[in-house]
C-alpha positions as CSV (number, residue, x, y, z in Angstrom):
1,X,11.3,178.5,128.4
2,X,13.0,175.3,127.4
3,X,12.2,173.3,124.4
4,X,12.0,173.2,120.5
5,X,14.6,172.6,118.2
6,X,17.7,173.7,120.0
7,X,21.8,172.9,119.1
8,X,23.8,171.4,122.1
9,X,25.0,174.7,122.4
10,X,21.4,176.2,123.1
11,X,20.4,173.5,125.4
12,X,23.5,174.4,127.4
13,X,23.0,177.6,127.9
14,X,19.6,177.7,128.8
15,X,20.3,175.2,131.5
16,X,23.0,177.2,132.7
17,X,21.0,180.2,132.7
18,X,18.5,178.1,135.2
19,X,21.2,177.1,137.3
20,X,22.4,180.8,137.2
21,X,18.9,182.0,138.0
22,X,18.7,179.4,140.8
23,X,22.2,180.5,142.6
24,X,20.3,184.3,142.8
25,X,19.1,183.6,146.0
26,X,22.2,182.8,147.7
27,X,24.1,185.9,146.4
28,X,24.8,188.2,143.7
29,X,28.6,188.3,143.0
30,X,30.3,189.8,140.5
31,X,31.5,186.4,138.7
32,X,27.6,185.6,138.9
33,X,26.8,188.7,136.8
34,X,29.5,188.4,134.5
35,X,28.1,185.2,133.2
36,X,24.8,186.5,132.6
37,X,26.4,188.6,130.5
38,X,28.4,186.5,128.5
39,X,25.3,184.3,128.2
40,X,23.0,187.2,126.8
41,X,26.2,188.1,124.4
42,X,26.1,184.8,123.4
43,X,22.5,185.0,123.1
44,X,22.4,188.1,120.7
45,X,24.9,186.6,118.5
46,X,23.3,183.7,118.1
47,X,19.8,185.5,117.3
48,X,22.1,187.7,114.7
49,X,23.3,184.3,113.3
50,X,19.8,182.8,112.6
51,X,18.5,186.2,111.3
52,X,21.0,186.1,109.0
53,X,20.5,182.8,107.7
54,X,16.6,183.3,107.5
55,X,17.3,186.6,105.5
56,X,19.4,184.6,102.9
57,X,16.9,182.0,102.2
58,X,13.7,184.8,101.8
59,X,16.4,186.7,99.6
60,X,17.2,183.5,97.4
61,X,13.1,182.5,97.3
62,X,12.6,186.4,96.0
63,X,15.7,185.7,93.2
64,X,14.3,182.8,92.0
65,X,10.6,181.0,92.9
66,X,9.2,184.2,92.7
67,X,10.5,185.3,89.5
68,X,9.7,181.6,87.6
69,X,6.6,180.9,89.4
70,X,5.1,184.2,90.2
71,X,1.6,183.1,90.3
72,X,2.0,180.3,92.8
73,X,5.2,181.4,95.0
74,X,3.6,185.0,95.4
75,X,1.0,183.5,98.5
76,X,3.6,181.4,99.8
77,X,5.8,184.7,100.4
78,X,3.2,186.7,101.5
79,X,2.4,184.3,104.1
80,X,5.8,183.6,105.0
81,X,6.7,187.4,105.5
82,X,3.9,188.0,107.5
83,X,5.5,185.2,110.1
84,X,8.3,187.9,109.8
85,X,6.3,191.0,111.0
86,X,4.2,188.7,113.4
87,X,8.1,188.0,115.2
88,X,9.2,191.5,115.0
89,X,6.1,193.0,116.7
90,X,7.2,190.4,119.7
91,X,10.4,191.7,119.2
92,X,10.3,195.2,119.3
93,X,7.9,195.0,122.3
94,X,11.2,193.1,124.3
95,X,13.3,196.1,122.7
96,X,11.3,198.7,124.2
97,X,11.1,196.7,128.1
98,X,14.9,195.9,127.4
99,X,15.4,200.0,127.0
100,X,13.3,200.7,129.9
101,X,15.4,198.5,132.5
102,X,18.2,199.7,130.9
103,X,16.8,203.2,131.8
104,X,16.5,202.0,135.4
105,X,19.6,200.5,135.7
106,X,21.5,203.3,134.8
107,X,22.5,202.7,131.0
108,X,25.7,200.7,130.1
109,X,28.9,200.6,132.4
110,X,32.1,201.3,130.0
111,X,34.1,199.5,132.4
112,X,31.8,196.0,132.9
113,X,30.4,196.4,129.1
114,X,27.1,195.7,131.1
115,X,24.0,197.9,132.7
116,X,25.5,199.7,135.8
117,X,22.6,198.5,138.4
118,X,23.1,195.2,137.2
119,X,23.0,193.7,140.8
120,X,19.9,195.9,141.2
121,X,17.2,193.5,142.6
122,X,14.5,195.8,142.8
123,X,14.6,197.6,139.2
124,X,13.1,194.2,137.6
125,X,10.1,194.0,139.5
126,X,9.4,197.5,139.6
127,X,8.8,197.2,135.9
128,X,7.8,193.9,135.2
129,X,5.4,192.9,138.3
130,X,4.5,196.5,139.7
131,X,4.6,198.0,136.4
132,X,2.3,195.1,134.8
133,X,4.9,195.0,131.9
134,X,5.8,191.0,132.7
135,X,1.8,190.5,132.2
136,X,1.7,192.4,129.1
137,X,4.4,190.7,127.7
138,X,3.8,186.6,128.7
139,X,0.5,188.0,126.6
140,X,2.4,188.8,123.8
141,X,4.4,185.8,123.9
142,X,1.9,183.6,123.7
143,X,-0.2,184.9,121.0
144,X,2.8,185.5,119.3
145,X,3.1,181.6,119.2
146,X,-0.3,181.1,118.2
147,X,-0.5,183.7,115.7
148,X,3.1,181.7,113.9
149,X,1.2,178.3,114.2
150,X,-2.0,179.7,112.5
151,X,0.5,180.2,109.6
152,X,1.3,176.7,109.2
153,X,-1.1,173.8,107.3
154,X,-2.3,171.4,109.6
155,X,0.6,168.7,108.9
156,X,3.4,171.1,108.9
157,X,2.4,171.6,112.4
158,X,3.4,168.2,113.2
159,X,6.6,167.6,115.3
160,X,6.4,171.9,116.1
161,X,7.6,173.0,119.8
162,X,8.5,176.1,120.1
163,X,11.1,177.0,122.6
164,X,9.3,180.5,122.8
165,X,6.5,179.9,125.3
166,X,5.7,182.1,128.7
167,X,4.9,178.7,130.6
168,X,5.0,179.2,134.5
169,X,7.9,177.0,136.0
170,X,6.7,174.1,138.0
171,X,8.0,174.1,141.6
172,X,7.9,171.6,144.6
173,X,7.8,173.4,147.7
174,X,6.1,177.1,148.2
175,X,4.1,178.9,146.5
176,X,3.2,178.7,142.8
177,X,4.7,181.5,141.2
178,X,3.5,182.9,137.9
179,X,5.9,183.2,134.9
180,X,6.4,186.8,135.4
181,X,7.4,186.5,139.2
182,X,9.3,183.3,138.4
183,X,11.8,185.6,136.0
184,X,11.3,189.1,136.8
185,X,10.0,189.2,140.7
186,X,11.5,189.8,143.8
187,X,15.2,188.9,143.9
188,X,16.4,188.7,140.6
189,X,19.0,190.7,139.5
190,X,18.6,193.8,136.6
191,X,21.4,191.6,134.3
192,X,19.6,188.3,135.5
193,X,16.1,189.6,133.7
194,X,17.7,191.5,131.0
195,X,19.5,188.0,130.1
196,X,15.8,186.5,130.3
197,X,14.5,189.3,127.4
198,X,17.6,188.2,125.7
199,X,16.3,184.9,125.2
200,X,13.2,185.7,124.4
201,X,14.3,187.4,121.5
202,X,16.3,184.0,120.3
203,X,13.5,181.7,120.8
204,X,11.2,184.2,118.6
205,X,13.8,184.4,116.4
206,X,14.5,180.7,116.4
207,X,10.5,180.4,116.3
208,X,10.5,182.9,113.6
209,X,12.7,180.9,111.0
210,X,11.2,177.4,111.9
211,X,8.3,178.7,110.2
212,X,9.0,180.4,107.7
213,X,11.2,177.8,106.3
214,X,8.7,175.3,106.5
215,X,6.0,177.7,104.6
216,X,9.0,178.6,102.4
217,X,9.5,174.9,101.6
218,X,5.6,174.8,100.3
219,X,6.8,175.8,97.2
220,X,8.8,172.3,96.4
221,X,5.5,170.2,97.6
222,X,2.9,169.1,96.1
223,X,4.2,170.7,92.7
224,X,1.6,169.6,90.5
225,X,-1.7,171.2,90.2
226,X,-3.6,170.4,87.3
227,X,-4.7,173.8,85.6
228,X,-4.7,173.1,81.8
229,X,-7.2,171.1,79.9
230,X,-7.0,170.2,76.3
231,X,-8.2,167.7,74.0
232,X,-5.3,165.7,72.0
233,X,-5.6,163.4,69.1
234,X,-2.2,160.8,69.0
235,X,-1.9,158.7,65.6
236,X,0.5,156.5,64.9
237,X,1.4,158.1,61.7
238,X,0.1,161.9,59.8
239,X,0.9,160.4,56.7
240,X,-2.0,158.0,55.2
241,X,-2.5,156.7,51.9
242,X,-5.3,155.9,49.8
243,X,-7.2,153.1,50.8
244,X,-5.3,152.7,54.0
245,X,-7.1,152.9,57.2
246,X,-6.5,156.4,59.5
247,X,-6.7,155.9,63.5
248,X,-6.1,158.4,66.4
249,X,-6.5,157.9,70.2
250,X,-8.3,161.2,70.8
251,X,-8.3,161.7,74.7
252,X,-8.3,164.4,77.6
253,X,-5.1,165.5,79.0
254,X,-4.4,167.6,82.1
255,X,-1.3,169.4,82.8
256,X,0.4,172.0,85.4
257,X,0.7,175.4,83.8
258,X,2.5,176.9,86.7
259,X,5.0,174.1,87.0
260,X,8.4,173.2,85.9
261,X,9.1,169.7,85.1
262,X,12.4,167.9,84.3
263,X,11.7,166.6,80.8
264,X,14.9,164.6,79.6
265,X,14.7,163.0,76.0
266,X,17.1,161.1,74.4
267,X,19.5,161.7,77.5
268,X,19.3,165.7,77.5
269,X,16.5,167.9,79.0
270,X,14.8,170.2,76.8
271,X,13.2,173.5,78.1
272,X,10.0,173.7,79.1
273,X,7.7,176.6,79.5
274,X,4.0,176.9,81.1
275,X,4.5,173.2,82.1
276,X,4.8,172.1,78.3
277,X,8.1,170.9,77.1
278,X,9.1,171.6,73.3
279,X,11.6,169.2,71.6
280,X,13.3,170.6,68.6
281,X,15.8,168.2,66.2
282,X,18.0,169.5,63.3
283,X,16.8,167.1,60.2
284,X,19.5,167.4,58.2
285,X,19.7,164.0,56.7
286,X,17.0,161.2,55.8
287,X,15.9,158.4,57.2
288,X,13.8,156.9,60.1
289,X,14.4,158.4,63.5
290,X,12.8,157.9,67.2
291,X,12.8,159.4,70.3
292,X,11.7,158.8,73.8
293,X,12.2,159.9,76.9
294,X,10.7,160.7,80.5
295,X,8.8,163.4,82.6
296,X,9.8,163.8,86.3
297,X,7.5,166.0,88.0
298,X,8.1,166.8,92.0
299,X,4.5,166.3,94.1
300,X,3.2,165.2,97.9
301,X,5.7,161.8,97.5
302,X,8.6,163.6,96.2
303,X,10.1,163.0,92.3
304,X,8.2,161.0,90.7
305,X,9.3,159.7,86.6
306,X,7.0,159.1,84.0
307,X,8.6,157.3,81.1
308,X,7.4,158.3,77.3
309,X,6.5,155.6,74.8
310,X,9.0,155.6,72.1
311,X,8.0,157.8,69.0
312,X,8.9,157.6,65.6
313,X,9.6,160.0,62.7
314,X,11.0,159.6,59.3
315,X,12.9,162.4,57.5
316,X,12.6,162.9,53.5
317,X,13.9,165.2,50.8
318,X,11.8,168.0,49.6
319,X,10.7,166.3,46.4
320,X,8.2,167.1,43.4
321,X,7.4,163.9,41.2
322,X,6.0,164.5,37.4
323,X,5.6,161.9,35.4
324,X,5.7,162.6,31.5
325,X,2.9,160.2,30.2
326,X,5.0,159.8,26.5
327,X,8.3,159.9,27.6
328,X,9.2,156.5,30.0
329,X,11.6,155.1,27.8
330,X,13.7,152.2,28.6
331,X,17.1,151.5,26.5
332,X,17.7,147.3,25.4
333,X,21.0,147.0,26.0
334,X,22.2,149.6,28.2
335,X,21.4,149.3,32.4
336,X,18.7,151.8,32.8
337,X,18.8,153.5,36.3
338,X,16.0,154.4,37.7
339,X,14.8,156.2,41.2
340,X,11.7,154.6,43.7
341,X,10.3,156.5,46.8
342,X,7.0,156.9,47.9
343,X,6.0,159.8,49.9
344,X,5.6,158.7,53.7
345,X,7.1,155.4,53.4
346,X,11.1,154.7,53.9
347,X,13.1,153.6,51.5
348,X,13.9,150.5,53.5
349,X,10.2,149.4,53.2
350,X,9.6,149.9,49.5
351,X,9.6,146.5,47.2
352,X,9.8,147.2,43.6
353,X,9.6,144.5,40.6
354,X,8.6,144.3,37.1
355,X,7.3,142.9,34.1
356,X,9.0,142.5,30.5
357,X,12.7,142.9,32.5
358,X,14.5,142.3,35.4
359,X,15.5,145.5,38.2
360,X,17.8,145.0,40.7
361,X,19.0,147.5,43.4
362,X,18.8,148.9,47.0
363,X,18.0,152.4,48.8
364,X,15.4,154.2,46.3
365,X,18.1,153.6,43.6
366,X,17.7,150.7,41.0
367,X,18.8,149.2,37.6
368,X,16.9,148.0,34.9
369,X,18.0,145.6,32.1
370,X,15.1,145.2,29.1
371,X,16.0,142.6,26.1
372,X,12.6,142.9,23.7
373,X,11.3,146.0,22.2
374,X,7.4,146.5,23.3
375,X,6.5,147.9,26.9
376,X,7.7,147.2,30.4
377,X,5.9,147.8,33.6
378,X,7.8,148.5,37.6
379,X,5.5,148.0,40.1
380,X,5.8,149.3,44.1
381,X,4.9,148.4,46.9
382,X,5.2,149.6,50.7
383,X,5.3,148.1,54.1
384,X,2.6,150.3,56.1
385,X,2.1,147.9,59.0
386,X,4.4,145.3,59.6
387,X,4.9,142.5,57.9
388,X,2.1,143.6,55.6
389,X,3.4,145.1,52.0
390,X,0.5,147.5,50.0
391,X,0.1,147.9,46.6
392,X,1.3,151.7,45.9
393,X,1.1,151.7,42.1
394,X,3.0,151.2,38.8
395,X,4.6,152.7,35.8
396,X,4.5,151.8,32.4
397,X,7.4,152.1,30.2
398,X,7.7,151.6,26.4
399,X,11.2,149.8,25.6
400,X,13.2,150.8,22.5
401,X,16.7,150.4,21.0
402,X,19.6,152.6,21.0
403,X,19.6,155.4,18.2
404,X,21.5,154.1,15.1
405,X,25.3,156.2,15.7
406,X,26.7,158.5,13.6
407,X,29.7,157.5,11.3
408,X,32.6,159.5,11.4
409,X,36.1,159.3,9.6
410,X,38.5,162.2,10.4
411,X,35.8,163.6,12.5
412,X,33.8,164.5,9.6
413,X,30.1,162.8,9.1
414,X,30.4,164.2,5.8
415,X,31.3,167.4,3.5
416,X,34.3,169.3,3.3
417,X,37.9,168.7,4.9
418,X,41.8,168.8,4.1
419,X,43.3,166.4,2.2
420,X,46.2,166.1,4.8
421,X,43.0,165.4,7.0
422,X,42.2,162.7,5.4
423,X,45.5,161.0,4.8
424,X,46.3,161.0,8.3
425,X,43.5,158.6,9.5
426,X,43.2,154.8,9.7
427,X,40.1,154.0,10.5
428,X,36.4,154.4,11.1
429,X,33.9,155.4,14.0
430,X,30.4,155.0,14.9
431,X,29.5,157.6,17.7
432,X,25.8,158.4,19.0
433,X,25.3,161.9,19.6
434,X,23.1,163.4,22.5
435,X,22.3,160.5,24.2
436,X,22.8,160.2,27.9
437,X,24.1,156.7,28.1
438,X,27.2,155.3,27.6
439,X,26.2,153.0,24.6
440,X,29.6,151.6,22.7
441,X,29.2,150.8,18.7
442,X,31.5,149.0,17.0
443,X,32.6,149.4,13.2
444,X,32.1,145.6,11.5
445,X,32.8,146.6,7.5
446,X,32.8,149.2,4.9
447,X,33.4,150.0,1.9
448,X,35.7,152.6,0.5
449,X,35.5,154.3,-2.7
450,X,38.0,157.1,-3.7
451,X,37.3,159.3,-7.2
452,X,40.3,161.4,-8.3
453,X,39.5,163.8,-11.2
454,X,39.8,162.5,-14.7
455,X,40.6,159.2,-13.1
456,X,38.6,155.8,-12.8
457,X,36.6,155.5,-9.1
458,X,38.7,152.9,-7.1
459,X,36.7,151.0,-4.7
460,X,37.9,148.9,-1.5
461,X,36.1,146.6,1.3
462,X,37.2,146.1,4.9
463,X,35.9,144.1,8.0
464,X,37.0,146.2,11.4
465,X,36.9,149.4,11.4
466,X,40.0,149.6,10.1
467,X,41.8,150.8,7.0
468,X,43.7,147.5,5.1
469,X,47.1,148.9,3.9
470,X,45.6,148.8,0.5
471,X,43.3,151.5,1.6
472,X,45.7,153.0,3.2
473,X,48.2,152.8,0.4
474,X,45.1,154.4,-1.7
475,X,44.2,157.1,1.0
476,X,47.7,158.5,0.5
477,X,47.0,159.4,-2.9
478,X,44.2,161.6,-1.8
479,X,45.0,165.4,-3.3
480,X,42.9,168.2,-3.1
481,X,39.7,167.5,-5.6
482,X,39.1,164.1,-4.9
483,X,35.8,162.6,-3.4
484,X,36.4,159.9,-0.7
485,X,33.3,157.8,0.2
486,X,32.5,155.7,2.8
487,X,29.4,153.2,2.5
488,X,28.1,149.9,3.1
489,X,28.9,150.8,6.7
490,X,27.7,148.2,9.6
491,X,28.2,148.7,13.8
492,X,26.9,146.6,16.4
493,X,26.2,148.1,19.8
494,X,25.0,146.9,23.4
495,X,22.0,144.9,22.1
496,X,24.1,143.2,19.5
497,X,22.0,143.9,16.6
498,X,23.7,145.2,13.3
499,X,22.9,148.8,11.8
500,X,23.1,150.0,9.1
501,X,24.5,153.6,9.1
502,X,24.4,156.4,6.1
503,X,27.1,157.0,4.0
504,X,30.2,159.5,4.5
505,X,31.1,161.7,1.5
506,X,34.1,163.6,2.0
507,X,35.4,165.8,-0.3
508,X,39.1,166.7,-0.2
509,X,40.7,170.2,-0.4
């Protein structure tokens, strides 16, 4: 009965059980009997021990494998609790002999806390040998073993040995006894062969758990099963232009529906459901990006890492371009900003230059400075493949000066303002209206003429923009009624030409 995957504390027992078993013969004293009962105590909470354990691990495979993978933990458990009934039928059979003998021996002595015939050396034979009930159950052990090791795939059976077996014990001089008469015949005591049931229950208990674990364990081998088929088409980039050449790997891929692999990208593991992983990223700002990763799936050889190939994604603004065919203008004098991008290519690999000015600038965002009035032309272009730049267009732009200014002298371009108004300035302005640079013009000369009523027109020149004191000495004449005119007025602005601006008439009241 010896054997299997015992503790020290197993192996121990049994052989003192043998010696025990072995000093029947010579007499059956009370000290004797007492440690066959501490050894079947010991037994029983040892087969309570292991039953508990084996309960916890079936509880924590029905919590969790069986929730997650349904589908492929369901025949595992099936198979593992019928490894559970298989054991309990043994089991139940022992309980039923154990009651019987118990019968015999008079039930349970208060005062020993063990059967009252316990000494009894007939009971056991009566029942076991006489009673063919030792026959019936060495049966029951054995295809009890066979029936667990039918449960088990060919190499989970390697390095099994049950310690439940019925096998006869071997012996040197007399007769060859079977394993019934060896541990239930003639001569052994009623708590000597209810000790021996005792163990029985252990080793199918212990038989019992080795099993099931190992079916139990199924479940973390051999993890991927290729299910799921689909086609899949992998290009470098979704984004082509015109002219540029589109290429895919198109290929069959296989995958484990049932499974749960460890997917880890960018150092953190994303979820994964029906053996697919989904990586999500917040895009909240521009630019190029990549990602990669790896796959570890558990099989036959263990965990096993697949790395994934770097990938590469590049983030733009929602963006609408329209281009107003009679409205590119570009200012001489004045830096002209202007935007680049081109959809599907990053900012960092867009060239721009141009013809009839210079453009400077970085990022999508660029300057241009234009000197000669006629047309300009940016042209772009775009690094699709590395180290080779494409062609992606041009725009045409027609360059023109800055609108001539308007002249203003107390704020007035003309018509009619108070006299005090006009006594408290001291010089002139040129100022461009509704224009969205910041384009400077500077006053150069004028000419001043002042007409009282009844009076002769006075008329003063200036370079600046600046009243002389003579004009200002004439400007503090002004009353209401008179007529002050401005004319002959010149600016210069950015591009350095003169202008000519219109007169201001201003007439005093």
């Amino acid at each position: 009965m010896a054997g299997g995957k015992q503790s020290p504390r197993q192996r121990m027992m049994g052989i003192l059980y043998l010696v025990l078993l072995g000093l029947v013969a010579l007499s059956v004293p009370d000290s004797l009997m007492d440690a066959f009962k501490n050894i079947r105590i010991s037994l029983d909470n040892s087969t309570a021990n292991v039953d508990k354990g084996l309960q916890a691990s079936i509880s924590n495979f029905e919590a969790t494998k069986l929730k997650e993978q349904k589908e492929r933990a369901q025949p595992i458990y099936d198979r593992a609790k019928k490894a559970t009934q298989i054991a309990a039928a043994l089991n139940d059979y022992v309980k039923k002999v154990k009651d019987e003998l118990l019968e015999k021996g008079g039930g349970i002595n208060p005062s020993t806390g063990d059967v009252d015939k316990r000494e009894n050396l007939d009971a056991s034979a009566e029942v076991m040998i006489n009673g063919k009930k030792g026959e019936e159950l060495r049966q029951k052990i054995e295809d009890t073993k066979s029936q667990l090791l039918d449960l088990l795939k060919p190499n989970e059976k390697a390095g099994i040995n049950f310690s439940l077996n019925a096998d006869a014990p071997k012996i040197t001089t007399g007769p060859q006894k079977t394993w019934e008469e060896a541990y239930f015949g003639d001569g052994i005591p009623l708590g000597a062969s209810l000790t021996t049931l005792a163990k029985i229950q252990t080793d199918t208990k212990n038989a019992e758990n080795e099993v099931v674990k190992k079916i139990l364990a199924e479940i973390d081998v051999a993890q991927v099963t290729l299910d799921q088929f689909q086609g899949v088409a992998v290009a470098p980039t979704s984004y082509v232009l015109q002219g540029q050449t589109y290429s895919a790997d198109i290929f069959l891929t296989a995958y484990d529906s049932k499974s749960t692999p460890n997917i880890v990208i960018n150092g953190s593991s994303i979820p994964v459901s029906d053996g697919k992983g989904k990586y999500t990223v917040n895009t909240s700002r521009e630019g190029v990006f990549t990602y990669s990763g790896s796959i570890s799936v558990k099989g036959p050889d263990g965990v096993k890492s697949y790395p994934l190939p770097t990938q590469t994604y590049q983030v733009a603004k929602p963006s609408a371009v329209v281009s107003p065919d009679k409205m590119n203008v570009l200012y001489i004098g004045v830096p002209n900003p202007v935007s680049v991008s081109a959809p599907g290519v990053s900012k960092e690999n867009i060239r721009v230059s141009m013809t009839g000015g210079s453009i400077e600038g970085t990022g999508g965002k660029y300057t241009v400075i234009v000197k000669t009035l006629g047309e300009a032309t940016i042209n772009v272009s775009g690094e699709l493949t590395k180290g080779k730049f494409t062609n992606l267009g041009s725009s045409l732009f027609r360059v023109k000066r800055i609108p001539d200014p308007k002249p203003q002298f107390a704020g007035k371009s003309g018509g009619n303002t108070g006299a005090a108004n006009i006594r408290a300035q001291d010089r002139i302005f040129a100022k461009l209206d509704n224009f969205d640079f910041d384009a400077k013009f500077n006053v150069t000369r004028f000419t001043i003429l002042v007409a009282k009523p009844r009076q002769d027109v006075i008329i003063l020149s200036a370079t600046g923009n600046e009243l002389t004191g003579a004009m200002k000495a004439l400007i503090n004449t002004v009353t209401p009624g008179t007529t002050v005119v401005f004319k002959d007025i010149i600016a210069v602005g950015p591009d350095g030409t003169q202008r000519g601006l219109d007169p201001i008439v201003l007439s005093a009241n």
